[in-house]
N, C-alpha and C positions, 0 to 999 in steps of 0.2 A: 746325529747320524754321521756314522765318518763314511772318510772317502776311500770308495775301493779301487779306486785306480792305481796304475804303478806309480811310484814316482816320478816326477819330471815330465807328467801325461798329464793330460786334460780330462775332465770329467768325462764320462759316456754321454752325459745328453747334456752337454753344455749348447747354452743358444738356445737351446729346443724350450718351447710350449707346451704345454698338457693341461688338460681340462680334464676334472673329474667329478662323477654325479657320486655325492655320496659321502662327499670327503673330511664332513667334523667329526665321525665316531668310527669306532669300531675299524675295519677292514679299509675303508675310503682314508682314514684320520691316517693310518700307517700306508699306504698307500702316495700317498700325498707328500708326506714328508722322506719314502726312499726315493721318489722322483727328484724330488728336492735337493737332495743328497747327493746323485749323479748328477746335478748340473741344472735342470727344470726349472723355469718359471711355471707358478702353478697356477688355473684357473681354479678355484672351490668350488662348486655348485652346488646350492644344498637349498631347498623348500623354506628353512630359516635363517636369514646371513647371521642370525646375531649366535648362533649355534658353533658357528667356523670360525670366531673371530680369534679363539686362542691357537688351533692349528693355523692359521694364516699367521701367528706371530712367531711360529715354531720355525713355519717358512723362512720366513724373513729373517730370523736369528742364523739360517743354515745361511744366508747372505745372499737365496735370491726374492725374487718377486712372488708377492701373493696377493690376488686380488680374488673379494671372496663374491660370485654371483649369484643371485636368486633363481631356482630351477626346478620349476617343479614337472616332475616328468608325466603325471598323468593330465597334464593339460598342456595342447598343441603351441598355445600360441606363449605359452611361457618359458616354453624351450628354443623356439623360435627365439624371442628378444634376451634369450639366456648366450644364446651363440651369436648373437649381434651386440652383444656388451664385449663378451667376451672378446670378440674382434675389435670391435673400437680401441678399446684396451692393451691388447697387444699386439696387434696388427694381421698376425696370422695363428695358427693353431699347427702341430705337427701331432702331438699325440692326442687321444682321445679315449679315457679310460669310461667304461660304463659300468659301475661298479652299484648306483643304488638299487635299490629294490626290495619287496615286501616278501615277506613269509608267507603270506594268506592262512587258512585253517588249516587245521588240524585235526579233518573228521574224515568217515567213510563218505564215497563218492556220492554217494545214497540221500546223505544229511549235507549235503552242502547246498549253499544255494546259490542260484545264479548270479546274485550280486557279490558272494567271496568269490568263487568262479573267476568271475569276467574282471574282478579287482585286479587277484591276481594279474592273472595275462596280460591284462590292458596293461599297468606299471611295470611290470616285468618286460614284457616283450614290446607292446605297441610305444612306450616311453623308449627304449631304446632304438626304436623305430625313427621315433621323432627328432633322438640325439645324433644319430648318425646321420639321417637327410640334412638338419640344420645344419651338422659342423663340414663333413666331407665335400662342401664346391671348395672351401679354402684350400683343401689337400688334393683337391683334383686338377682346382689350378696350379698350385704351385710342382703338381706332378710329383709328390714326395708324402707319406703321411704312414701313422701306426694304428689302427684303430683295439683296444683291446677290450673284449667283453668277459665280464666274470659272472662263468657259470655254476655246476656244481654238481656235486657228485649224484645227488637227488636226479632221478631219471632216467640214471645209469645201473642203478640196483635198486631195489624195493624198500618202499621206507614210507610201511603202511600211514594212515588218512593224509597224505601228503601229495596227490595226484596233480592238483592244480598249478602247487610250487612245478614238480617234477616236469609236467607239459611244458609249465613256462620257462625254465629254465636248458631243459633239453632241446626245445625250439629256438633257443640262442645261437645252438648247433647248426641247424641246416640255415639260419640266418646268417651265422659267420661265413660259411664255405658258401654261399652263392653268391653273398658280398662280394667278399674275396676274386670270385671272378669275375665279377661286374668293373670293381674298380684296379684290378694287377695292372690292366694297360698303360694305368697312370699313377704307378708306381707305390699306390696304398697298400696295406696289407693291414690284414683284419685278422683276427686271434681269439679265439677264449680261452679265459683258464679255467680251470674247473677245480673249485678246492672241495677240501674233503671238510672231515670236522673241526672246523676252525676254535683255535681255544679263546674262552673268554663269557662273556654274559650272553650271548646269544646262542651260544650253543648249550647253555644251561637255559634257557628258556625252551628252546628246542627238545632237550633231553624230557624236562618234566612235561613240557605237552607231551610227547611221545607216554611219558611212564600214567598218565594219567587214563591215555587213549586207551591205551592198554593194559590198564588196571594192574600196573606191574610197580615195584618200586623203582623211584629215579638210580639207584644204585645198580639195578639192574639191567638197566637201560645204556646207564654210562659204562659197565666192565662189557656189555656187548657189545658196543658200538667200537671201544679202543682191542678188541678182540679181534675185530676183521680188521684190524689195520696190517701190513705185514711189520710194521716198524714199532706197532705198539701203542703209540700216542698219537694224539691231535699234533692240530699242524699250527704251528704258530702264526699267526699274521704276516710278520718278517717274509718268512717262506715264501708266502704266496704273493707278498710286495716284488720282492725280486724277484720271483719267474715274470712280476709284469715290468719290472724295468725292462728286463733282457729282452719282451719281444718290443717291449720300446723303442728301443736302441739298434747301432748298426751289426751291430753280431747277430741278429735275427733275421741280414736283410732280407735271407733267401725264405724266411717262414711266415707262410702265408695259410688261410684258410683248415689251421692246425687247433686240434678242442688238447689240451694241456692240463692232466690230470697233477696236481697236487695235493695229492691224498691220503698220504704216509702208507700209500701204498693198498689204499680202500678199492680203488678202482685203477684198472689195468689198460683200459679200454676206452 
């Protein structure tokens, strides 16, 4: 990861903390390591530590701190001792990215059942529930903190047998912005990003559920999907790492309670 500061400058989040749910694969894994990159000591949190053990060496190679926690966010009191590690360990927390979270089905509202239903939402939203309670008294003490949640374009436009994702992740929404005014007095500030179609194995898993749903070919699915883009193509991980650095960081300080589409232009809104 190089360093984008000017010369003769300091990192952007040099000294700073960040704790991330999610962070051995995919989005959390690049996540993790652009924090890193600006200056971050990084918290892992990931359901398997032995999963994050080569991103935590990635860390470490950038020259700062990675300590990898156990975190599983559909159960209360693991997220709880997830943020009490995590504290022992570094002493405080500054940022707080909430990045993991499930897909759920891939069927009409009709055919779901209340246990994919309520999967969803509970790890999606009630998990992110439980990460923000656990980590935000450190940053309400110390009167300084980022909180950022990755939402998604899902919600915002239709993206038929997908309802339960779309609830859950649009519900990050009105969770961000009333956060956001719960905690400004004490100088936190809370963010989602909302990425579009992110490239890589997950959105090819996505695609052919989709093309399956709809008895259509995956090929057809994919020229559709990079067709509402206005830019063309998916969005690379990178992308959506750094619009979370930036609300990380003090260049954001005034951006609070903000949903931040990066979507190559999918969604406007």
């Amino acid at each position: 990861m190089t360093n984008t500061s000017l010369p003769g400058t300091s990192l952007p989040l040099e000294g700073r903390t960040a704790a991330v749910t999610g962070g051995a694969r995919g989005l959390g894994r690049t996540i993790v390591t652009v924090l890193a990159g600006r200056g971050a000591d990084v918290a892992v949190l990931v359901r398997d530590p032995s999963s994050a053990s080569s991103v935590a060496e990635e860390v470490r190679a950038l020259g700062r701190r990675a300590e990898v926690v156990r975190c599983d966010l559909s159960e209360e009191a693991s997220v709880a001792e997830a943020a009490a590690t995590t504290l022992s360990q570094f002493g405080h927390l500054d940022v707080l990215v909430c990045n993991s979270g499930i897909a759920g089905p891939t069927a009409n509202l009709w055919d779901t059942t209340t246990e994919e239903w309520w999967e969803a939402l509970w790890v999606n939203v009630v998990g992110t529930f439980f990460a923000c309670r656990a980590f935000l008294p450190t940053m309400i003490e110390r009167r300084s903190g980022s909180v950022v949640l990755i939402g998604s374009m899902t919600g915002k436009r239709p993206l038929p047998g997908r309802t339960s994702y779309a609830a859950s992740k649009l519900g990050l929404v009105g969770l961000a912005r009333t956060l956001a005014v719960e905690v400004g007095g004490y100088g936190v500030r809370v963010n989602v990003v909302s990425p579009g179609p992110i490239e890589g194995e997950r959105l090819e898993r996505v695609m052919r559920a989709q093309a399956e749903h709809l008895g259509v070919t995956l090929e057809e699915v994919r020229g559709r999907l990079l067709r509402e883009t206005a830019l063309g193509h998916a969005v690379p991980p990178q992308d959506i790492a750094d619009a979370v650095a930036f609300l990380a960081g003090d260049a954001a300080a005034s951006i609070t309670g903000e949903d931040l589409n990066v979507s190559a232009g999918m969604v406007m809104y």
